[in-house]
N, C-alpha and C positions, 0 to 999 in steps of 0.2 A: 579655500575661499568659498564664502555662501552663494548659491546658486540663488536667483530669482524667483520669486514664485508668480505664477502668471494664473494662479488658479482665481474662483471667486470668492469673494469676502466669506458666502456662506461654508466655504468648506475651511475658510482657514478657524474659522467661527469652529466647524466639526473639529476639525486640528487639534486645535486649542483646549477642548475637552475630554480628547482622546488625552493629551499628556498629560491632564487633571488626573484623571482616571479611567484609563485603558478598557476598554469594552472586553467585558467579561472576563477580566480578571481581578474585577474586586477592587477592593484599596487596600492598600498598609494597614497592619492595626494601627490604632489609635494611639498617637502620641509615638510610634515607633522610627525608630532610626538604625540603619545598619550598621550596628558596631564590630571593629576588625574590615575582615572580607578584603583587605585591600590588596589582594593577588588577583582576585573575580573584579572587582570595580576597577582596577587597573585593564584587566583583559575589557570590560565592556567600554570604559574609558576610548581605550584604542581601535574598538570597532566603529565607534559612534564617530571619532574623530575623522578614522580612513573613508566613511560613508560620507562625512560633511562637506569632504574633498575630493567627492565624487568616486570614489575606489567600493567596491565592495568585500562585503567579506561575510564569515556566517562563526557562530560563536556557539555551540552545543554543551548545556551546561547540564552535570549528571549527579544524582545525590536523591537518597534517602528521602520520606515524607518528614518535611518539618525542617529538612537541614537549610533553610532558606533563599532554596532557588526560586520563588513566586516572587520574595521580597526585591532578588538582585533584578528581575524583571521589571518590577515597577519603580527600580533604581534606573533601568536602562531607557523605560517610557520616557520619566520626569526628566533625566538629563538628553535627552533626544530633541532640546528645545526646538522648533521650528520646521520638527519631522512632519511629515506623514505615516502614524504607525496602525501599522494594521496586527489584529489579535487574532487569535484563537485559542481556542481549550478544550482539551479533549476531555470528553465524559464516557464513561466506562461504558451506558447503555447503548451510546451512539457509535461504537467501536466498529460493530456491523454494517454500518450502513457508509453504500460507496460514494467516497466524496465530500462528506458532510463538514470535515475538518476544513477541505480549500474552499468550501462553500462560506462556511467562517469568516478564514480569514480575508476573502477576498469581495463581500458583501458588501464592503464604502464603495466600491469601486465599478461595480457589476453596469452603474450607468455610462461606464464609458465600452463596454461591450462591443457597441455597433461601431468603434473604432478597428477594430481588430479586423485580418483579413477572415477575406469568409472562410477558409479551411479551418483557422483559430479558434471563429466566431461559433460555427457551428460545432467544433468540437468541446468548448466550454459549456454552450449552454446545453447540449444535449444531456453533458457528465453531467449536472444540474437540474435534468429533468424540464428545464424551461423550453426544450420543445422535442417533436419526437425525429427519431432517425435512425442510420446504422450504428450498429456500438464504435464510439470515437477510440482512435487511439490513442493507449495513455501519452504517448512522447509528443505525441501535437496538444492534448492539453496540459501536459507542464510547460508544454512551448507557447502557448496561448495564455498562461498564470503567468509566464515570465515579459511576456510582449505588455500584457495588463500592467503589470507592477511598473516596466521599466516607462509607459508612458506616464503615469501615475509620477514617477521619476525624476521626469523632464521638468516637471514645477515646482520641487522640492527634494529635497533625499527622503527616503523612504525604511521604517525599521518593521518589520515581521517581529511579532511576538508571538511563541507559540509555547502555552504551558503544558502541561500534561501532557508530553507527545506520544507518550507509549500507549494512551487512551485513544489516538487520532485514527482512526481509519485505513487499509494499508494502499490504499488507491491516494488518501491525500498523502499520506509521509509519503510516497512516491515522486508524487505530485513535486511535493516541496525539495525531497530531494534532487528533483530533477534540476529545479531551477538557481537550486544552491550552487550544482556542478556548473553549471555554466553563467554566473555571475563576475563579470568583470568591470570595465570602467561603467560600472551603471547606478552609482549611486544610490543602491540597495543593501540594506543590512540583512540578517537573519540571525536571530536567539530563540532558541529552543532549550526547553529543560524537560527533560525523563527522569525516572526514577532508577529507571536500570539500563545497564548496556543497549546499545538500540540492537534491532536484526541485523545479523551482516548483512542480510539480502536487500534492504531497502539501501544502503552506504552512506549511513548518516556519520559512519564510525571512522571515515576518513576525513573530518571537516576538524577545525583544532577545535577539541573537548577541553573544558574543565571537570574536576573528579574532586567534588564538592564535600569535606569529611565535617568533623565536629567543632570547633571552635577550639582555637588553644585555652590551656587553662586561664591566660591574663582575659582575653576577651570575654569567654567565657562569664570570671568575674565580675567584669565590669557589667556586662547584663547581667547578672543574677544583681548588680546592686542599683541596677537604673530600674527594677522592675521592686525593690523595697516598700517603697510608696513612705519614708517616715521608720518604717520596724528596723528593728536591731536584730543583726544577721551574727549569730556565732561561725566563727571562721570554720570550724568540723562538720558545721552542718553544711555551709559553704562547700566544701571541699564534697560530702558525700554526692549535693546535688551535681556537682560538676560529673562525679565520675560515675555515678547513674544513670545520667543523660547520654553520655559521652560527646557532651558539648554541644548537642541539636538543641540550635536555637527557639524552636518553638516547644522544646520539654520543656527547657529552663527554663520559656515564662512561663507556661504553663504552673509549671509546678511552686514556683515562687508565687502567683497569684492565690493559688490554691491552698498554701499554706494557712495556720495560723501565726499570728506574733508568737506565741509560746513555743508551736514549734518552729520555728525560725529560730529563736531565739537558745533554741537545746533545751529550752524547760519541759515538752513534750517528746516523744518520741516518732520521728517520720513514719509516713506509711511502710508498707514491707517492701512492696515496689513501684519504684517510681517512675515515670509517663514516660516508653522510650517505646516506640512503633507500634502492636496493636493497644498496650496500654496507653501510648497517648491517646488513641481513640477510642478505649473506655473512659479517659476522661473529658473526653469530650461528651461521648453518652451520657456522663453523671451528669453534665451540665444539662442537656435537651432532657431528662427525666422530669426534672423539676419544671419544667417550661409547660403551660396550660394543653389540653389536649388536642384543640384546635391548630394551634402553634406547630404541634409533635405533626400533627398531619400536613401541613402544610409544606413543611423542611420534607418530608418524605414526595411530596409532587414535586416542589423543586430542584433533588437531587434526581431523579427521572428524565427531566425537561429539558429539549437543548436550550442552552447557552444565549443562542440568538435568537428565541422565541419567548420573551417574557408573558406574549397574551396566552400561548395555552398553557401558561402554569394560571393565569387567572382565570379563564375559560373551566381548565378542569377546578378549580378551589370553588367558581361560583356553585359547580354541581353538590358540593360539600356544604354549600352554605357557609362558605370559607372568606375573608373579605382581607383586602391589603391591611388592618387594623392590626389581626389575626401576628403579625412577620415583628410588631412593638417589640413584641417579649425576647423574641429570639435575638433584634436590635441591642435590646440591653444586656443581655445575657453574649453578648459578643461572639454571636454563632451568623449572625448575618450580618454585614455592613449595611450602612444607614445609607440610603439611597431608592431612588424610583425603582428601579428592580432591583428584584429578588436575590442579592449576589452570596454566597455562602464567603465566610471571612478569612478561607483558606480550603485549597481544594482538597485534603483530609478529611476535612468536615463531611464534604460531597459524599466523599468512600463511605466515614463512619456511617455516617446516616442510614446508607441505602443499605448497608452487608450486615447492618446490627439489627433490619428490621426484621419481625417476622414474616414468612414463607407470605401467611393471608393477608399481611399488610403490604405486603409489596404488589401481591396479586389486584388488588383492591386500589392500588394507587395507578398502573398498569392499566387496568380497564377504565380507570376517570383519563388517564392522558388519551384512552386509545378516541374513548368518545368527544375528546377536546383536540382532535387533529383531523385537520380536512382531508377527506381521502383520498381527492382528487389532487393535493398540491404535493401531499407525503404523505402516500400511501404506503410505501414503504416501511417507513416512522410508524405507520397502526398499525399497519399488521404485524412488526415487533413487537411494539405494547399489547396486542391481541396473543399474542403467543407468551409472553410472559404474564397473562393473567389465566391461563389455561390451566386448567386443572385435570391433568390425564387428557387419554384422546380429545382429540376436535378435526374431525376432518372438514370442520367448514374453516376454520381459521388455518388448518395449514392448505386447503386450496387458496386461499388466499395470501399465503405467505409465498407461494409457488407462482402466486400471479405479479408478488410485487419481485418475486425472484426476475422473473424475465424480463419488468421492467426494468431490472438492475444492470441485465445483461446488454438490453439498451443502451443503459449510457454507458458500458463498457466495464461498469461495476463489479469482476468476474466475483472477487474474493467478498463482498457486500452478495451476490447473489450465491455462493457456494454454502455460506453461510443460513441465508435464510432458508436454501432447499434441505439442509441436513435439520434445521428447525421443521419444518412442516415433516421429513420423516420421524420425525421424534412425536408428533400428533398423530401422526394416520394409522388406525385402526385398523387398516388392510395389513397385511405381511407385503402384498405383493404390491401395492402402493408407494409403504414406506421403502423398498428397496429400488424400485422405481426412479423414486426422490433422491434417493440415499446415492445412487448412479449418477443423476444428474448434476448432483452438488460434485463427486469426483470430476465431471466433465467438466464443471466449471473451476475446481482447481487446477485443473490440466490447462485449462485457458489463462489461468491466473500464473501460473507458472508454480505452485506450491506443489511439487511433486509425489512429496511424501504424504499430504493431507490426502492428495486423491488417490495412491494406493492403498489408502488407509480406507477410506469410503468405498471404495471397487471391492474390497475384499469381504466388507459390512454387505454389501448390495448382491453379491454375487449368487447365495444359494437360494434366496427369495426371487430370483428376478423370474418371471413363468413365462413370459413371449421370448419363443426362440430366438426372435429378430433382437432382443435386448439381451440375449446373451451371448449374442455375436457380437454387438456392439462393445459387450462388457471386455470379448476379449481381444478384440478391435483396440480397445484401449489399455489390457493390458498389453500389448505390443507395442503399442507407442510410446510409456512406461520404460519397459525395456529400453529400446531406441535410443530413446534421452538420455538413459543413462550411459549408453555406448555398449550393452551386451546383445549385440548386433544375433549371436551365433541360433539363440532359438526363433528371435522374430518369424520368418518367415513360416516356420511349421506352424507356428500361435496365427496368421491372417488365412493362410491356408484352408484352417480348419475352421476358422469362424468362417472366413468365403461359404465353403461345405454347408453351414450350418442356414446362412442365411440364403442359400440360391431360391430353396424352394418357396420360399417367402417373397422372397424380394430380390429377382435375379437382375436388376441395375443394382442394386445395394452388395449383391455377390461381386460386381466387377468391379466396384471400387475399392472395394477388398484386395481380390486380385491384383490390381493397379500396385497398390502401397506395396501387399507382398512380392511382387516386381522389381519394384523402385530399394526396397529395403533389401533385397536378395543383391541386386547389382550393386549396392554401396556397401555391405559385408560380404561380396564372395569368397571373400579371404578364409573366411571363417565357415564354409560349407560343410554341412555334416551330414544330417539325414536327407537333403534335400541339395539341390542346384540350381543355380541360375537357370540353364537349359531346362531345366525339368521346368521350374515355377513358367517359363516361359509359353513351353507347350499349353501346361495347364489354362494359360491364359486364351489361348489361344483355343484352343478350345472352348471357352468359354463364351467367345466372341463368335464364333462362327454358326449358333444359331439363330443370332441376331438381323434381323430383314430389313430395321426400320436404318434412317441414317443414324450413324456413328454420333455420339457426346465427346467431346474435348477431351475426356478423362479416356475414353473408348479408344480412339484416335491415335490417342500418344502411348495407350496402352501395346496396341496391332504393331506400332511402330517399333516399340524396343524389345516386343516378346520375337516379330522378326528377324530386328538385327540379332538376336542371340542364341534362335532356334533357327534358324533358315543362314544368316551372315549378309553382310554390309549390301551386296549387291541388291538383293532383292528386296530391302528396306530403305534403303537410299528415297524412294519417290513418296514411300510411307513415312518417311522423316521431315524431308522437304514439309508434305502435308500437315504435317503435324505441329511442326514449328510455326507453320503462317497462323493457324488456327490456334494456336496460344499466342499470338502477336495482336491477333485483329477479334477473337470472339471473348464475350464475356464468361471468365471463368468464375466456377462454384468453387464457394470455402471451404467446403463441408470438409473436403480429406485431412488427413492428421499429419501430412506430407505437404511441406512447401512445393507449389511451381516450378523455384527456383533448382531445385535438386534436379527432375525427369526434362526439365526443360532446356537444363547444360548438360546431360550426356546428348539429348537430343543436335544441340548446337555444336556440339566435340566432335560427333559423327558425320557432321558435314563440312566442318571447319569452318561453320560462318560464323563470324565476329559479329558483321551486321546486325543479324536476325535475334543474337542472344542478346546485344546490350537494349535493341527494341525491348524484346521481351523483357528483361533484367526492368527499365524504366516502368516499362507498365506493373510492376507486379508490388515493385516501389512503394507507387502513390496510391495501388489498391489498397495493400497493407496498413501503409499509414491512417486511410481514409479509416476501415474496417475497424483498427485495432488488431490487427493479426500479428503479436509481434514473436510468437512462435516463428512464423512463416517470414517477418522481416527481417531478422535476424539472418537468417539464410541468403534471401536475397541482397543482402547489403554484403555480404563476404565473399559472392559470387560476384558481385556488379564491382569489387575490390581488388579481382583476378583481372577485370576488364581494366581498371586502372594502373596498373601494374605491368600489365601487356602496352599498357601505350606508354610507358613512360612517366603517366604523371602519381609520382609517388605523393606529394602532398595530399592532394586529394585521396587517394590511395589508405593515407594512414589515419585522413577522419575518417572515412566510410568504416574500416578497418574499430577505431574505437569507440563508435557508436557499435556495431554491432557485436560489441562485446559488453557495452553498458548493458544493450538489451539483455542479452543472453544471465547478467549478474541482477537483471530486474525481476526477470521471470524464472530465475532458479535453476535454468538450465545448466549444465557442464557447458564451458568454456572451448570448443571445436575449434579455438583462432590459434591455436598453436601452430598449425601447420603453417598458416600463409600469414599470421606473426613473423616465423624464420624466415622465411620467401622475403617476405617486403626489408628486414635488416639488411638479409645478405642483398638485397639490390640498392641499399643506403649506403652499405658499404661499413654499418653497427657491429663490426666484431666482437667486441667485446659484450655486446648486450644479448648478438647472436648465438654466442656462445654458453651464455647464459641459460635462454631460450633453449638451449640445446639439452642442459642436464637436467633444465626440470622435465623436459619430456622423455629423457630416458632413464632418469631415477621416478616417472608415475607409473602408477599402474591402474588408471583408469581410460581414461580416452587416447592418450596414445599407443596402448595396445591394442586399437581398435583402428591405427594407422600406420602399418608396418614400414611403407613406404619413405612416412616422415621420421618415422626412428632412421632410418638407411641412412636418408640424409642427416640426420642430428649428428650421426656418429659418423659421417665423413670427415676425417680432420681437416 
């Protein structure tokens, strides 16, 4: 049954438009109908219908340029009668920058903003740059896209369009994926179409896909004869276009359009090969060759331009001496749909255009966008256009790419800011500059959760870095590197020695070192080689003891565990007490590469207070959330799940439990829930699932041999 719409005339006015023609994805070709498909129209059919009745659902549709997944999109708009749908479309240029995809999609909507609670509120618009503050975390704003959507919701059903998602952003497919996962009776749809398998990392791959192939031959046919116009088709030549194409719907027209009568007809002979992936988009090239030159330049600024900014494609065209007139030819020439903006008439088109230009035409189009974007609203956006018109070094554009880097980091942007600092090392003229940069873009993969980009950067960054303090920090990180992946046994020699490295620089900066290599020595003692818990403890301690002024949190908690493990329980006991209230009641720093949550429950072990951890555990919660820390919240939510577990309340117990293992599968980390995974079955009483549980951890050989303890128990019969 239809839901009510309580919205106002003007938006149903907007409504109504959108299902005309979907904001920014173009329209149908001309006179086109989708012939076949009816396994995809069947599946969109039954998403639209489940949304209309209030159910949601999300629909991932996968397939090749051209196999007509755009098409089945604005099959799914048009039959969406009465929706609210919202669009988006990823553009290859915009891929870099964090957030721009949900910013897209969720731009009708952005006025009901000051709806949203303030933790939402301020986490959306920050991601969005609309105002300044700490970096948000990503899961409050998928939680804040999804509170948006579902009130959006309340006055209609609602369908997400999302074309080109492999072009989106990995902060928005995040985003989207977050709120795909948790979509229930909220009368929300979501279709997406990619061109390849999504990342497992983002988990789009577990939503029901379609796997979009070529047309059978009858369909196939019948388009190759709806695209005739009047010409006589020989069935051989029929038959070769079929199996040339191998069915992609948009070869076939193509290449039927393209024809002559005679060759149709077998009186000439076909070209040698015919239009199937980059040769479709050389024939789409042959087409823009012939198009006036003004034309050729302007298709080149609008394949650059986002999507939802049609003024700075005319902004940069007026610097051209360029005018809406200019877009006639490319109208008729069916390379642009006919309409107020600028829309390209298949996003193929987008790709051919910009990857068949040459190097100084792109350079050249790059510098009119960068000078047709505000620098104050997206600066971000010009300092990418500023670095793809760069020609060899620029150390003024990549300090500037460094600046919108940190704004990135701002709104929590890690992989949009990792991005732009490994751009600005790619300009800087320095050696010891670009290594610099080249470090910080690893620290922001490390933040982003991309493990492997950042020891891939760390390892770029490493022989250039010249201040000692940055190559402490270099190997400050590769031990947390390590860490991650669970090869616990060198960590601590690696913080050791950067400690060593940085004392005489920066002897606070030496004890946080110290700290971690503490923290990390006591959670692999298992694994002790050239070093010991006891040793690393002294050393700390040492380290502290020519310290006069008062103690730092980090300081504090550090005296506390290097005594329990050099000195024994007694004489630490009042240095624990201390140490626990002081991470309950003081503001703690981010900076370490070590959760809270870790030094903070052996702290709470050692005394047996429940109390004092689940305090701490809440506070470190809603730090994390606020920050973005979700390294560090991860940890704290499978700790604060021990605490659930110990009281009895298993339900709760087993969301905290799969959130923090979403996290952990967002940000690329190995999966550490196997341990209290098994713990929380066997207190369900899940034998058989525990059981389970039990041989993937003792047929891995990754992190569970990094938990002897849990293997003990797995192979308890």
């Amino acid at each position: 049954m239809d839901r009510p719409h309580s919205r106002s005339s003007a938006l149903d006015t907007a409504t109504a438009a959108q299902q005309r023609a979907p904001a920014g994805l173009g329209r149908p070709s001309a006179g086109s109908r989708i012939i076949g498909r009816d396994v995809e129209k069947a599946a969109i059919d039954q998403l639209i219908s489940a949304v209309r009745d209030g159910v949601s659902g999300t629909l991932v549709l996968i397939g090749e340029p051209g196999i007509g997944k755009t098409e089945l999109l604005h099959y799914a708009a048009v039959s969406a009668g009465g929706f609210h749908v919202a669009t988006a479309v990823g553009v290859e240029s915009e891929s870099r920058l964090g957030f721009a995809g949900l910013h897209q999609l969720l731009l009708p909507y952005l006025d009901r903003v000051d709806e949203l609670p303030e933790p939402q509120q301020e986490a959306l618009t920050t991601a969005f740059g609309l105002r300044a503050g700490d970096p948000p975390d990503r899961f409050l704003i998928g939680l804040a896209a999804l509170t948006l959507l579902n009130g959006v919701a309340a006055a209609g059903p609602v369908l997400c369009v999302v074309d080109d998602g492999q072009w989106l952003d990995r902060e928005s497919l995040e985003a989207v994926a977050f709120v795909c996962r948790r979509l229930q009776m909220d009368g929300i749809g979501v279709l997406l179409a990619l061109r390849g398998e999504p990342d497992p990392a983002v988990g789009l791959g577990a939503f029901h896909t379609l796997r979009i192939g070529g047309l059978p031959d009858v369909d196939a046919g019948r388009l190759v004869a709806s695209r005739l116009a009047g010409r006589r088709l020989d069935p051989r030549v029929g038959q070769r276009i079929v199996a040339d194409t191998g069915g992609n719907p948009l070869a076939l027209s193509e290449v039927v359009d393209g024809l002559s009568a005679d060759q149709l007809a077998g009186r000439m002979p076909l070209p040698a090969g015919l239009p199937l992936g980059s040769r479709l988009e050389s024939l789409f090239l042959s087409r823009i060759r012939d198009l006036p030159t003004a034309t050729r330049s302007l298709l080149l600024l609008i394949s650059i331009a986002p999507t939802n900014d049609p003024a700075a494609v005319w902004r940069a065209a007026a610097a051209w001496q360029l005018t809406p007139s200019d877009a006639d030819a490319a109208v008729a020439a069916e390379i642009l749909t006919d309409g107020p903006e600028p829309v390209f008439r298949h996003p193929l088109i987008r790709t051919a255009v910009y990857s068949r230009a040459t190097p100084a035409a792109r350079r050249r189009a790059h510098a009119a966008m960068a000078e047709a974007t505000d620098p104050d609203r997206d600066g971000d956006r010009r300092a990418w256009h500023l670095a793809e018109a760069a020609v060899g070094p620029d150390d003024d554009v990549a300090a500037e790419l460094e600046a919108a880097a940190d704004s990135g980091r701002q709104r929590g942007g890690w992989t949009a800011a990792a991005a732009l600092l490994l751009r600005a090392a790619s300009l800087s003229s320095d050696p010891g500059a670009r290594a610099a940069r080249l470090f910080a873009s690893a620290q922001a993969q490390l933040r982003a959760g991309d493990l492997q980009a950042a020891r891939l950067r760390l390892l770029e960054s490493r022989p250039d870095l010249r201040s000692p303090l940055l190559r402490a920090e270099a190997a400050r990180a590769e031990a947390f590197l390590l860490f991650a992946s669970g090869r616990l046994a060198t960590v601590p020699v690696l913080l050791l020695e950067a400690a060593s490295t940085a004392a005489p620089l920066s002897p606070s900066t030496a004890r946080e070192i110290l700290f971690e290599a503490l923290v990390t020595g006591i959670i692999g003692h298992h694994e002790q080689r050239d070093w010991t818990v006891v040793g690393i403890a002294r050393t700390a301690l040492d380290a502290l003891g020519g310290v006069t002024a008062q103690l730092s949190v980090t300081e504090t908690l550090m005296a506390a565990l290097a005594t329990r493990h050099a000195a024994g329980h007694e004489q630490a006991a009042p240095l624990l007490r201390a140490a626990l209230l002081a991470l309950c009641t003081a503001e703690l720093p981010s900076h370490t590469n070590l959760s809270w949550a870790i030094p903070g429950s052996f702290a709470a072990a050692e005394l047996w207070d429940d109390v004092h951890r689940k305090r701490l555990l809440q506070k470190l919660i809603a730090d994390e959330r606020r920050r973005g820390d979700l390294g560090s919240l991860h940890n704290s939510l499978r700790r604060y799940t021990r605490c659930d577990i110990a009281e009895g309340d298993l339900a709760t117990a087993e969301l905290r439990h799969a959130e923090a293992s979403d996290i952990s599968v967002a940000i690329g980390m190995p999966d550490y829930g196997f341990a209290l995974r098994s713990e929380l079955l066997a207190w369900q009483g899940r034998e058989a699932e525990l059981r389970a549980v039990a041989a993937d951890v003792l047929g891995a050989s990754g992190p569970a041999r990094t938990a002897p303890r849990t293997a003990t128990w797995c192979a308890t019969p």
